[in-house]
Structure formats: structure tokens, C-alpha cells
Predicted model as a PDB file, atoms N, CA, C, CB and O in Angstrom, pLDDT in the B-factor column:
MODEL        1                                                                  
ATOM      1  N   UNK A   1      74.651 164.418 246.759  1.00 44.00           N  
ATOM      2  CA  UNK A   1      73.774 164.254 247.914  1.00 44.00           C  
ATOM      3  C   UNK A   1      74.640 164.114 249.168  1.00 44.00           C  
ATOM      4  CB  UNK A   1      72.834 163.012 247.739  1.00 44.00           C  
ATOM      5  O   UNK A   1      75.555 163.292 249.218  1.00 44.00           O  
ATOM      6  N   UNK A   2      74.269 165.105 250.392  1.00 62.00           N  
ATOM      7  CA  UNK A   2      74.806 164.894 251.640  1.00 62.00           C  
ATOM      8  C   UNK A   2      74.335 163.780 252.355  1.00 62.00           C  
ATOM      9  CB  UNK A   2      74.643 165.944 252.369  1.00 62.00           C  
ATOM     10  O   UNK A   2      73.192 163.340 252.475  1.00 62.00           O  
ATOM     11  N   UNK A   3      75.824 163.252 252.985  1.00 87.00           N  
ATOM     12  CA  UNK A   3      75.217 161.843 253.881  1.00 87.00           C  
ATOM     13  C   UNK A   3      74.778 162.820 255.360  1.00 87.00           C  
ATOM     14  CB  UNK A   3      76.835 160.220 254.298  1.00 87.00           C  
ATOM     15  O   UNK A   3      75.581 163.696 255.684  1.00 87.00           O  
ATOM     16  N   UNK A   4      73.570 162.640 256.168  1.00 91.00           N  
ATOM     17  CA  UNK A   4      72.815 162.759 256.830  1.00 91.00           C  
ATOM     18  C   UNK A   4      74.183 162.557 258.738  1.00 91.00           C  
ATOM     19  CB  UNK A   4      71.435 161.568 256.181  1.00 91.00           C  
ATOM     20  O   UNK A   4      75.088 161.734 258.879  1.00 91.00           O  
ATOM     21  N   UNK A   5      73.842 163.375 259.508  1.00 92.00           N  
ATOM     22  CA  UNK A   5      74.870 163.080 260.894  1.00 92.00           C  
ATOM     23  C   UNK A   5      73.520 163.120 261.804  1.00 92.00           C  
ATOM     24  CB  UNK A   5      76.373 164.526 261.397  1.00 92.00           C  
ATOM     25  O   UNK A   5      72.897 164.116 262.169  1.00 92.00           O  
ATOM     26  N   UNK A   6      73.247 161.731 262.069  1.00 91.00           N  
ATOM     27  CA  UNK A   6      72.619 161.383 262.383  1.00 91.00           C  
ATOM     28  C   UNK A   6      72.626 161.246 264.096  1.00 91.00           C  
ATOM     29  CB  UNK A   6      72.580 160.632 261.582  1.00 91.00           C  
ATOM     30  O   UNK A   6      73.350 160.345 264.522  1.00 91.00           O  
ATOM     31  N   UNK A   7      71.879 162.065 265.120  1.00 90.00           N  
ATOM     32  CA  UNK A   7      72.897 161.843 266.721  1.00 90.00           C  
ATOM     33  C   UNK A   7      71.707 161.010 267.225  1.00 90.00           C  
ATOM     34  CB  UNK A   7      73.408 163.578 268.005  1.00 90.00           C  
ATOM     35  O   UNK A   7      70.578 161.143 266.753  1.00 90.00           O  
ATOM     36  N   UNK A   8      71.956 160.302 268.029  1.00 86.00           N  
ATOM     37  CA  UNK A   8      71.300 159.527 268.873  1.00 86.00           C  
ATOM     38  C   UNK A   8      70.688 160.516 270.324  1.00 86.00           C  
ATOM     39  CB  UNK A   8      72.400 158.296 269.221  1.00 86.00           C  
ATOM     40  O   UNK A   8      71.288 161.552 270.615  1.00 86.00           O  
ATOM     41  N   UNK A   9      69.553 160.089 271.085  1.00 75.00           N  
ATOM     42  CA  UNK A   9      69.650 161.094 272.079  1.00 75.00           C  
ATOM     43  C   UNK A   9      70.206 160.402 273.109  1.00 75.00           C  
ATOM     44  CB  UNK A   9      68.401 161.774 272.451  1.00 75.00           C  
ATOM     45  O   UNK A   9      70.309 159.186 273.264  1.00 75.00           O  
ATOM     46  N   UNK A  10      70.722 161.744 274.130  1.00 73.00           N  
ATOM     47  CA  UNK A  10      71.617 161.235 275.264  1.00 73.00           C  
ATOM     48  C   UNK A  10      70.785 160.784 276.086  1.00 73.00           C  
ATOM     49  CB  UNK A  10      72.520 162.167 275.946  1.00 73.00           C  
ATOM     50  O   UNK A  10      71.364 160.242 277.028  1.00 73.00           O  
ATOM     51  N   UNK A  11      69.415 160.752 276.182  1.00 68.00           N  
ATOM     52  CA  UNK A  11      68.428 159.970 277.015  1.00 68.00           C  
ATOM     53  C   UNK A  11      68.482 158.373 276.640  1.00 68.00           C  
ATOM     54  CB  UNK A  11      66.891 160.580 276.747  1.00 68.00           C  
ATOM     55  O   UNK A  11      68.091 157.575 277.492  1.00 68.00           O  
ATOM     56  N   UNK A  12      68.931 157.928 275.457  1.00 68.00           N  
ATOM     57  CA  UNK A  12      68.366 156.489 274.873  1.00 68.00           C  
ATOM     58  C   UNK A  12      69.798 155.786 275.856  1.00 68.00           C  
ATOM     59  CB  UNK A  12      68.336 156.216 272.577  1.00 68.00           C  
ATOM     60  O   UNK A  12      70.886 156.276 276.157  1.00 68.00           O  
ATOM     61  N   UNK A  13      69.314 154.757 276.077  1.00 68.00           N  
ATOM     62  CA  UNK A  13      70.007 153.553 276.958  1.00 68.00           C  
ATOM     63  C   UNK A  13      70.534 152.890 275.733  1.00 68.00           C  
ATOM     64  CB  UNK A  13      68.915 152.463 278.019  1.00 68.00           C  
ATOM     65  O   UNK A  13      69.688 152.852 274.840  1.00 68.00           O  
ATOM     66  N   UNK A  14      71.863 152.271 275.376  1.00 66.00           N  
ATOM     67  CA  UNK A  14      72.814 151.707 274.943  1.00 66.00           C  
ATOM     68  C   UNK A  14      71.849 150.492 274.197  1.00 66.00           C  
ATOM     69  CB  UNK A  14      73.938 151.386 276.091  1.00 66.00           C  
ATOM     70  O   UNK A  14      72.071 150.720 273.008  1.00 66.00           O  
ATOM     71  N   UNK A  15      70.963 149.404 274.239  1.00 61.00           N  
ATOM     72  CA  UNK A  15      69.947 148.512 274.079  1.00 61.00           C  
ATOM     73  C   UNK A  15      68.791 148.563 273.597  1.00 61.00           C  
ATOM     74  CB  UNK A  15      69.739 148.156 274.879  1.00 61.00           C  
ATOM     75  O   UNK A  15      68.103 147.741 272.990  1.00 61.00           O  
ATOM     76  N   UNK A  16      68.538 150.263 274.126  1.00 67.00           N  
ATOM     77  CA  UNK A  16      67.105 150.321 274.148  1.00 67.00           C  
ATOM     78  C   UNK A  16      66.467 151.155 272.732  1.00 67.00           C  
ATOM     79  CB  UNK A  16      66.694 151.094 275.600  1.00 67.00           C  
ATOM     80  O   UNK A  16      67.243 151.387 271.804  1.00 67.00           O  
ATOM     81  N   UNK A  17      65.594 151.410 272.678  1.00 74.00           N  
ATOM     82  CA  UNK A  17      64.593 152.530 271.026  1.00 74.00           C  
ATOM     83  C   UNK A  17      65.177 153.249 271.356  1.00 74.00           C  
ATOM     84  CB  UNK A  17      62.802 153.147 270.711  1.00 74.00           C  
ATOM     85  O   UNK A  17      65.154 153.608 272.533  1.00 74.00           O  
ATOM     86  N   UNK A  18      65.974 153.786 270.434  1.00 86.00           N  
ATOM     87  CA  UNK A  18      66.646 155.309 270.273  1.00 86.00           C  
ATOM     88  C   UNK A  18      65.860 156.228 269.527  1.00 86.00           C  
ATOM     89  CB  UNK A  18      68.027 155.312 269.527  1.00 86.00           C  
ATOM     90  O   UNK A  18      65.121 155.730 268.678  1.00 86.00           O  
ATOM     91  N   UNK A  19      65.860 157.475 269.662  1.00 86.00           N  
ATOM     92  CA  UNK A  19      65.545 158.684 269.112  1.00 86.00           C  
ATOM     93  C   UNK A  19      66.362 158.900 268.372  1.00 86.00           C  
ATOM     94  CB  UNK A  19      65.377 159.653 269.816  1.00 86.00           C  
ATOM     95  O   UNK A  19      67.444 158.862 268.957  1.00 86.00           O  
ATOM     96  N   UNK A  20      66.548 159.298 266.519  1.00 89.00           N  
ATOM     97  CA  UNK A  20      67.772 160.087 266.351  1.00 89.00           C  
ATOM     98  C   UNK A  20      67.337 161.040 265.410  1.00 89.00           C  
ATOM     99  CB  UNK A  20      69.042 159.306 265.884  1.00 89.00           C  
ATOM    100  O   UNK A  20      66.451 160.980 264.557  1.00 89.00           O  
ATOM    101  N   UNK A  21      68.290 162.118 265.789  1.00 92.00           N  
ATOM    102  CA  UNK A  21      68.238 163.560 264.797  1.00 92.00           C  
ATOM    103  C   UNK A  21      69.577 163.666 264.175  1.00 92.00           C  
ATOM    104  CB  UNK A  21      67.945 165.115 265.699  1.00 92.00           C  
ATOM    105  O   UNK A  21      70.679 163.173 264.416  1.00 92.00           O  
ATOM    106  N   UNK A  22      68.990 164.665 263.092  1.00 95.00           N  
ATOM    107  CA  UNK A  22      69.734 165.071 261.735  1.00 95.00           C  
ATOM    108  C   UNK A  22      69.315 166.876 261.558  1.00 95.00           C  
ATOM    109  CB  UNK A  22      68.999 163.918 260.178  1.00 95.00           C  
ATOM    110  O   UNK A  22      68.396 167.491 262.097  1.00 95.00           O  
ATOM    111  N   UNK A  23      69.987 167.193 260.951  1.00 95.00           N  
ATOM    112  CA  UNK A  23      69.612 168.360 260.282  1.00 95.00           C  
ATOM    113  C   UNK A  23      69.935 168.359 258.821  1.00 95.00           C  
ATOM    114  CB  UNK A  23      70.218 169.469 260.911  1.00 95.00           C  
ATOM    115  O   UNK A  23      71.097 168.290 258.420  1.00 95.00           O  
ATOM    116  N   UNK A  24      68.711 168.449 257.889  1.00 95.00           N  
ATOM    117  CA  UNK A  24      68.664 168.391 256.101  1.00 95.00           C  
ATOM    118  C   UNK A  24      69.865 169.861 255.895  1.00 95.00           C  
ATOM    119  CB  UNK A  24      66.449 168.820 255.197  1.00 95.00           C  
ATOM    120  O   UNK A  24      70.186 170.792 256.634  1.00 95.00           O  
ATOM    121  N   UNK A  25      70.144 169.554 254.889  1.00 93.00           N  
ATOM    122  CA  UNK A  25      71.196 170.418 254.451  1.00 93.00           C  
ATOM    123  C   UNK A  25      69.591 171.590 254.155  1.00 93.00           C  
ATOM    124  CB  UNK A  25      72.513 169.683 252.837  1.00 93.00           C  
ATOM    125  O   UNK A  25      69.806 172.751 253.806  1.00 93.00           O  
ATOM    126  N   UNK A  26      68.436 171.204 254.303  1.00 93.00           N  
ATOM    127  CA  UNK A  26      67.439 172.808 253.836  1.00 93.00           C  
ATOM    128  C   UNK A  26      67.274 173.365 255.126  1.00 93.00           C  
ATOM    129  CB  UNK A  26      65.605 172.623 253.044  1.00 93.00           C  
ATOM    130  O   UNK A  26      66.582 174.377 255.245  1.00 93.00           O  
ATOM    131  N   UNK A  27      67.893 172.769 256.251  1.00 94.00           N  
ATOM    132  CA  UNK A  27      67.660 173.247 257.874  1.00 94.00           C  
ATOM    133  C   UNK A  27      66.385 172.228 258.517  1.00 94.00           C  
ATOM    134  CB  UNK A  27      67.074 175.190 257.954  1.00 94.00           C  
ATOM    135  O   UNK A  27      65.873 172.072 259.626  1.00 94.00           O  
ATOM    136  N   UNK A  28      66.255 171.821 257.555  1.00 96.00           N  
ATOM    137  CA  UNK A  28      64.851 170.988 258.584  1.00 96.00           C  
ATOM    138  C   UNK A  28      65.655 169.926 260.004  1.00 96.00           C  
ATOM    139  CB  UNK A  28      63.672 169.445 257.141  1.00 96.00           C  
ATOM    140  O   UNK A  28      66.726 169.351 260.199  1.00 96.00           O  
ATOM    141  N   UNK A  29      64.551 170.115 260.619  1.00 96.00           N  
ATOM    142  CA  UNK A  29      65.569 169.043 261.717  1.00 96.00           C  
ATOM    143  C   UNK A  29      64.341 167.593 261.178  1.00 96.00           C  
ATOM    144  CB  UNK A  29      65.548 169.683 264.258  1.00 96.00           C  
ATOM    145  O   UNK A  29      63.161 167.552 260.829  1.00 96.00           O  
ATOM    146  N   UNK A  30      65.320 166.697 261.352  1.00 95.00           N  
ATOM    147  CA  UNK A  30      65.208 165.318 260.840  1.00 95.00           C  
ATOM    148  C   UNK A  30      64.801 164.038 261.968  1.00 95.00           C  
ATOM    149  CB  UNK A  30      66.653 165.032 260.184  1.00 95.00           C  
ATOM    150  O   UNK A  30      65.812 163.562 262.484  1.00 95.00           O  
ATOM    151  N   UNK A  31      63.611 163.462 262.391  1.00 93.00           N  
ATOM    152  CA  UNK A  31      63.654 162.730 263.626  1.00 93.00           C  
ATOM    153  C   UNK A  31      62.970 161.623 263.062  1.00 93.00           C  
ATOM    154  CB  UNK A  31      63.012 163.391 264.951  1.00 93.00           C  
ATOM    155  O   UNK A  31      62.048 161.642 262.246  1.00 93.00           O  
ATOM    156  N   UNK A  32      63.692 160.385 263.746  1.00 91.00           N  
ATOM    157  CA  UNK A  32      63.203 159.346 263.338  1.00 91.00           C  
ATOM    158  C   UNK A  32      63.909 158.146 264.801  1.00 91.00           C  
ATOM    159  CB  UNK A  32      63.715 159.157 261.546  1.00 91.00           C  
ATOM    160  O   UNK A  32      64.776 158.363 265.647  1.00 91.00           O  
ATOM    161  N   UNK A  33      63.045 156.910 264.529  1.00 87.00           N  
ATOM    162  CA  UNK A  33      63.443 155.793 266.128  1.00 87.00           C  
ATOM    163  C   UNK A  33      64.049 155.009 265.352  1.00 87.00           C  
ATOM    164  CB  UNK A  33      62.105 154.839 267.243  1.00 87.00           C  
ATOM    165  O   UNK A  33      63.946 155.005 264.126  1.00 87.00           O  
ATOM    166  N   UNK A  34      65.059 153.933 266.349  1.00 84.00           N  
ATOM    167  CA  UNK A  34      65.986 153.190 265.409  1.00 84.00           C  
ATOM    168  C   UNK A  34      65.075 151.761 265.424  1.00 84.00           C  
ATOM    169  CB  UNK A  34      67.795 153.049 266.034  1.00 84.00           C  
ATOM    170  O   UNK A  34      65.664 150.743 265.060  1.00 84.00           O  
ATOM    171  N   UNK A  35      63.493 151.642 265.881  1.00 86.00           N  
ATOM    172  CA  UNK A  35      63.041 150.486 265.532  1.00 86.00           C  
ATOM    173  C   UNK A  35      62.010 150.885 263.955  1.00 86.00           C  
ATOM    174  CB  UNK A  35      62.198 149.819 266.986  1.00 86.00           C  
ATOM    175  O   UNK A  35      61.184 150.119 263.458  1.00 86.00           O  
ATOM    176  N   UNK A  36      62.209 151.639 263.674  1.00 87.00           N  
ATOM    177  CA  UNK A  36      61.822 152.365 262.385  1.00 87.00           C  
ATOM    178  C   UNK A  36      62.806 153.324 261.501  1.00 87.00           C  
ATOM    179  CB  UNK A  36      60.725 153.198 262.764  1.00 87.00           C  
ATOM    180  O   UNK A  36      62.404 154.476 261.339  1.00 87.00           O  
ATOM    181  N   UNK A  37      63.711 153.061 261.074  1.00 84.00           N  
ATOM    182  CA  UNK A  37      64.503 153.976 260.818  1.00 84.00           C  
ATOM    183  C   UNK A  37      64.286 154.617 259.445  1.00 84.00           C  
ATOM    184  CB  UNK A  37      65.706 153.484 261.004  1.00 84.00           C  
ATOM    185  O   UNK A  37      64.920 155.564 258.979  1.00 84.00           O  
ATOM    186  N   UNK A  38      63.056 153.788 258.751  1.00 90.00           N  
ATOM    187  CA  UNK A  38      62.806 154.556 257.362  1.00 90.00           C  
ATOM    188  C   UNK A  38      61.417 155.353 257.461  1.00 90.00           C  
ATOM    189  CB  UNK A  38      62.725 153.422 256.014  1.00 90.00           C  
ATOM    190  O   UNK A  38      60.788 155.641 256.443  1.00 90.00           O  
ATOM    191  N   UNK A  39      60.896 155.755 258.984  1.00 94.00           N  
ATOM    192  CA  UNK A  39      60.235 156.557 258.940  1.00 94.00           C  
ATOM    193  C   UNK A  39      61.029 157.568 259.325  1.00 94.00           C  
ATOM    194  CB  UNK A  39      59.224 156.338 259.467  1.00 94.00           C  
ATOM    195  O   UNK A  39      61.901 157.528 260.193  1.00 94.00           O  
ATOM    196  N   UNK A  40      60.598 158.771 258.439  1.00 94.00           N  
ATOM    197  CA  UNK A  40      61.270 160.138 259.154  1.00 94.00           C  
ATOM    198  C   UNK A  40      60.393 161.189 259.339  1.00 94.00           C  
ATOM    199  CB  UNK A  40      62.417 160.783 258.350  1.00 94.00           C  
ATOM    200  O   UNK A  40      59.510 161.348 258.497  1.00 94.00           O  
ATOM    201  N   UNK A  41      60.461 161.837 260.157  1.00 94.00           N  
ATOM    202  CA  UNK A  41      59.614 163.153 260.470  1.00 94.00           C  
ATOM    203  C   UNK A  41      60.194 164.384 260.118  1.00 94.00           C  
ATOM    204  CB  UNK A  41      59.313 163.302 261.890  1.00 94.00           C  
ATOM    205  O   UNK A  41      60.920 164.733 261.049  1.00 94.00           O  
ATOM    206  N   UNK A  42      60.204 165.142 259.268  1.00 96.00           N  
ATOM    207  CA  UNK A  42      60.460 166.587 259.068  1.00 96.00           C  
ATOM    208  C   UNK A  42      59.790 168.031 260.258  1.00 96.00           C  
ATOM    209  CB  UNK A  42      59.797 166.726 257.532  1.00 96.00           C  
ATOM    210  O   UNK A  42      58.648 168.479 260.363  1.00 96.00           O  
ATOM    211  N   UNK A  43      60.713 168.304 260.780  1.00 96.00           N  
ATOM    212  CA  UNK A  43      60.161 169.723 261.214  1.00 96.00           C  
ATOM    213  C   UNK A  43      61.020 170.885 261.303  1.00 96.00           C  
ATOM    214  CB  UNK A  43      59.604 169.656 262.497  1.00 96.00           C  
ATOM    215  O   UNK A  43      62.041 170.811 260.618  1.00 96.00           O  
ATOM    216  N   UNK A  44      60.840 172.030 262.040  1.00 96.00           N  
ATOM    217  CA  UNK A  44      61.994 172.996 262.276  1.00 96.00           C  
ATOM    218  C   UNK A  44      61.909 173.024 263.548  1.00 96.00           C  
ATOM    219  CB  UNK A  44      61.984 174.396 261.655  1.00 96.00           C  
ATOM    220  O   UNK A  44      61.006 172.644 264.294  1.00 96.00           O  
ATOM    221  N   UNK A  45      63.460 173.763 263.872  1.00 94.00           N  
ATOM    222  CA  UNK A  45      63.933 173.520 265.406  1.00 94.00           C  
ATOM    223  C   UNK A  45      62.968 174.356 266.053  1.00 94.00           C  
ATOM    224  CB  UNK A  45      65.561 173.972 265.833  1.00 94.00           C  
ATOM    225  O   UNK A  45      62.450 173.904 267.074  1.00 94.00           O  
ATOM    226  N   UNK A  46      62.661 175.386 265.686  1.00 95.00           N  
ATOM    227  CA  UNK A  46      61.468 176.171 266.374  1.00 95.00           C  
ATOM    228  C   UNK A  46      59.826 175.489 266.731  1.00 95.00           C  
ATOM    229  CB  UNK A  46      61.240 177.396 265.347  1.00 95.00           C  
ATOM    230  O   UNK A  46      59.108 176.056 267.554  1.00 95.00           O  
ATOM    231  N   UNK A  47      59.386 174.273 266.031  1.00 94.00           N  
ATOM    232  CA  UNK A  47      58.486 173.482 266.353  1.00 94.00           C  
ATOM    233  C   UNK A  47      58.624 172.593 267.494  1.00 94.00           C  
ATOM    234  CB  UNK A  47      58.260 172.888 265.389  1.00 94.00           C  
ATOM    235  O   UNK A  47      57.960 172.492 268.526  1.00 94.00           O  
ATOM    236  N   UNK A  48      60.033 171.737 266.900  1.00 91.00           N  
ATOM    237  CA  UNK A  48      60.600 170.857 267.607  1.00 91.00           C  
ATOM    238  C   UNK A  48      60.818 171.368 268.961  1.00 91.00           C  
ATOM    239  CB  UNK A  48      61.710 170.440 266.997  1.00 91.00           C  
ATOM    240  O   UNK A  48      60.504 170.553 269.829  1.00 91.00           O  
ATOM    241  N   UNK A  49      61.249 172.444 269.370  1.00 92.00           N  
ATOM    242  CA  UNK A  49      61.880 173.242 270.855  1.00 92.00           C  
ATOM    243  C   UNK A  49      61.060 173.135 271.751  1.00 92.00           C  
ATOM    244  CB  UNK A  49      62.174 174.791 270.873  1.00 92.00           C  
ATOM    245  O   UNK A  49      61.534 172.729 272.812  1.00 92.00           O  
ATOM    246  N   UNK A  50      59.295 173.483 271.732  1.00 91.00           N  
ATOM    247  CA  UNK A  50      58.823 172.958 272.357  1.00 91.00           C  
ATOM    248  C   UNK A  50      58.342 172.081 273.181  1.00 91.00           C  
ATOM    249  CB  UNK A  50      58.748 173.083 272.173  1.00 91.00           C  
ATOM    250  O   UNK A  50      57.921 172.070 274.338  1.00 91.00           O  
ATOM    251  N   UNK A  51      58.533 171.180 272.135  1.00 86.00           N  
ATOM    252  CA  UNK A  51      57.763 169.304 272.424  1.00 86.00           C  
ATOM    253  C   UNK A  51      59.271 168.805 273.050  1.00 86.00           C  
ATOM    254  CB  UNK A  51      57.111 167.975 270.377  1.00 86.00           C  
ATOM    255  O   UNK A  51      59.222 167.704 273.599  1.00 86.00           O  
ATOM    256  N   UNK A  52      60.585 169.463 273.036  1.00 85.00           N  
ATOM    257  CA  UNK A  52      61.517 169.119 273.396  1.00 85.00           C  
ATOM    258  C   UNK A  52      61.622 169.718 275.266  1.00 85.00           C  
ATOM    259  CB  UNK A  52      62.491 169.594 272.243  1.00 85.00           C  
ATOM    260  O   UNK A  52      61.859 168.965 276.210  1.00 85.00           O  
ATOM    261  N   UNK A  53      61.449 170.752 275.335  1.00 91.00           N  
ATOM    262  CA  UNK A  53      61.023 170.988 276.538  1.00 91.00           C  
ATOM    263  C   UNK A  53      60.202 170.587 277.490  1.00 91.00           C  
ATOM    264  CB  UNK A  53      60.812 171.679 276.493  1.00 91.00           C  
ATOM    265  O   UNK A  53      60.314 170.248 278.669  1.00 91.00           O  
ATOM    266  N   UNK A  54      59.217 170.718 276.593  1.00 89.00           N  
ATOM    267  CA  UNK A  54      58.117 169.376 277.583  1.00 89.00           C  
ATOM    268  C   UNK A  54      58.020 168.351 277.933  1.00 89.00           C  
ATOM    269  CB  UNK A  54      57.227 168.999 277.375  1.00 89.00           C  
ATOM    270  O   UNK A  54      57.233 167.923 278.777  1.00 89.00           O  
ATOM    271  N   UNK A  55      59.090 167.588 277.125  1.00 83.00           N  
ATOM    272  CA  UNK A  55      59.381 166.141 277.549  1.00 83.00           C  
ATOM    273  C   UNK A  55      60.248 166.096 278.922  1.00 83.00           C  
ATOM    274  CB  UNK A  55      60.223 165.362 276.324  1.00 83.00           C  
ATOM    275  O   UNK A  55      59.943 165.528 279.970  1.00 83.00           O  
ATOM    276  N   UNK A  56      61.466 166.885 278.612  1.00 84.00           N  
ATOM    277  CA  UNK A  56      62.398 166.995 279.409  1.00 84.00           C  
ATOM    278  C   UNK A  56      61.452 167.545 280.864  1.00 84.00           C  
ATOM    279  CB  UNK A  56      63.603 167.990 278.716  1.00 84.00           C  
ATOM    280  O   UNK A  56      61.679 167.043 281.965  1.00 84.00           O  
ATOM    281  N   UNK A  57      60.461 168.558 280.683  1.00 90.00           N  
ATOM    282  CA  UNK A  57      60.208 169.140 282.157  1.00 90.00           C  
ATOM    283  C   UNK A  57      59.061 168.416 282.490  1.00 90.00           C  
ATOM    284  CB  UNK A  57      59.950 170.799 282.319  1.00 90.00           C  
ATOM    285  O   UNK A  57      58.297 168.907 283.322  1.00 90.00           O  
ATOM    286  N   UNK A  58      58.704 166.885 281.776  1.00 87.00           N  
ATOM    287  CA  UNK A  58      57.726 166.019 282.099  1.00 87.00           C  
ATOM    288  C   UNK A  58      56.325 166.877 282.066  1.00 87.00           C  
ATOM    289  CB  UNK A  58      58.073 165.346 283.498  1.00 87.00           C  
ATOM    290  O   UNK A  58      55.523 166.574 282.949  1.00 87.00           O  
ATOM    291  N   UNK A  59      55.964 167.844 281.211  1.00 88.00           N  
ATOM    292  CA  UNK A  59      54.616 168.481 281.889  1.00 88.00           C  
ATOM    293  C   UNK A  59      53.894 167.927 279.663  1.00 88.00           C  
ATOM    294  CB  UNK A  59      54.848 171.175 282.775  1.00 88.00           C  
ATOM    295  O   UNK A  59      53.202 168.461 278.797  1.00 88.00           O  
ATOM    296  N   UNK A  60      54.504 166.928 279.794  1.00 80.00           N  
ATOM    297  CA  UNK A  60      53.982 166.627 278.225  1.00 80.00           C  
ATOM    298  C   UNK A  60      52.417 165.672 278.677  1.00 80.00           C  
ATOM    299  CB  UNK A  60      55.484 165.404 277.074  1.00 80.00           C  
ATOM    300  O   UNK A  60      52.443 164.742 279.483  1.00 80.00           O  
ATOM    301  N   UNK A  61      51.144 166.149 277.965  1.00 77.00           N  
ATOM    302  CA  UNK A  61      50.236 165.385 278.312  1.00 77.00           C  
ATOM    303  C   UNK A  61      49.331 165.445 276.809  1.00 77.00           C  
ATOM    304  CB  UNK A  61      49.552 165.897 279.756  1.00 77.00           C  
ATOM    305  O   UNK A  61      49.224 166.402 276.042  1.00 77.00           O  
ATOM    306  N   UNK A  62      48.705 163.996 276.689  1.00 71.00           N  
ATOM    307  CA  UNK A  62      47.584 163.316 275.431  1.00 71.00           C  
ATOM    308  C   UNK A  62      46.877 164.773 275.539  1.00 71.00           C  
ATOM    309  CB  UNK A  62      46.305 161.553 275.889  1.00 71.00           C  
ATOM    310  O   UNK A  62      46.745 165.419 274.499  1.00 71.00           O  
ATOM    311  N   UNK A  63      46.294 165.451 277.108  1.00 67.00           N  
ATOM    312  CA  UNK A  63      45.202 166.716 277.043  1.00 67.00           C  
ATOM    313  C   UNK A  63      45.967 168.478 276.709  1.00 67.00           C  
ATOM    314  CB  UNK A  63      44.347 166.724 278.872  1.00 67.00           C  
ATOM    315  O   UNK A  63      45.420 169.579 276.646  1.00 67.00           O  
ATOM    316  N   UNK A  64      47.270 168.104 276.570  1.00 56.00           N  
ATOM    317  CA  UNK A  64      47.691 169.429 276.206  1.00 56.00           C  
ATOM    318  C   UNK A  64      46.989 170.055 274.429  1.00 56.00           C  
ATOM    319  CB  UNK A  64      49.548 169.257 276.265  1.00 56.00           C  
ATOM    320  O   UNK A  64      46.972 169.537 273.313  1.00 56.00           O  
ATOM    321  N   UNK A  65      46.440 171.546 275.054  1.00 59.00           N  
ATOM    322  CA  UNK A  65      46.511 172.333 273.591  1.00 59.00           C  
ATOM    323  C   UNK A  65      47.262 172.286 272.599  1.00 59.00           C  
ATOM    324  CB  UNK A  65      46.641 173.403 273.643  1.00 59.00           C  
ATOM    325  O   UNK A  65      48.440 172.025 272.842  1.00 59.00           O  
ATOM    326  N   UNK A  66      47.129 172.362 272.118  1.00 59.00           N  
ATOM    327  CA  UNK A  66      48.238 172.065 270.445  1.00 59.00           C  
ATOM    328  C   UNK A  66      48.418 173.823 269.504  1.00 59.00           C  
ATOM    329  CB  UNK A  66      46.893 170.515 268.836  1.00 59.00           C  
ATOM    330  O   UNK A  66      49.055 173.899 268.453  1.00 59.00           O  
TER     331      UNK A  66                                                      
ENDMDL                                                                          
END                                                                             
């Protein structure tokens, strides 16, 4: 079994809930917060790319289409 490289995001403050990703040796990208760290979320980077953009260009909203 591969141990998991787990990155923190460069948004999280040194103190604060971190975000962190992995990639599964099957390609899945791996996301989980460090005030939960035994929940994990499975997706692929092509899901993920989105919701990653939208955060960053702030246009992420509860009323967006899915």
C-alpha cells in the first residue's frame, strides 16, 4: 500500500482549517479538511477543475447550476 502525499492548500493560513489533496495511486484526486481528516472525498481532476476555478474567481454561489 502507497503512503498518500498529502499537500495542504496555499490559500490555508498556518493556524487555520486546511484543505488537503492527494492523488490515489487509481488517479482519483483525494480531498479532505484537517478538522476532519478521516473524511475523504474522492473525485477526478476534471470534476474537481471546475469548483476549483470558481472558488478562486469568487463567482461560486448555493444558486449555481450543477
Amino acid at each position: 500500500m502507497s503512503t498518500l502525499n498529502w499537500q495542504k492548500s496555499s490559500y490555508s493560513q498556518e493556524a487555520s482549517a486546511c484543505v488537503h489533496l492527494a492523488v490515489a495511486p487509481s488517479g482519483e484526486v483525494l480531498v479532505h479538511e484537517s478538522d476532519a481528516p478521516d473524511v475523504i472525498l474522492a473525485t477526478t481532476a476534471a470534476r474537481l477543475r471546475p469548483l476549483i476555478t470558481r472558488i478562486k474567481t469568487r463567482t461560486l454561489s448555493a444558486s449555481a447550476p450543477r
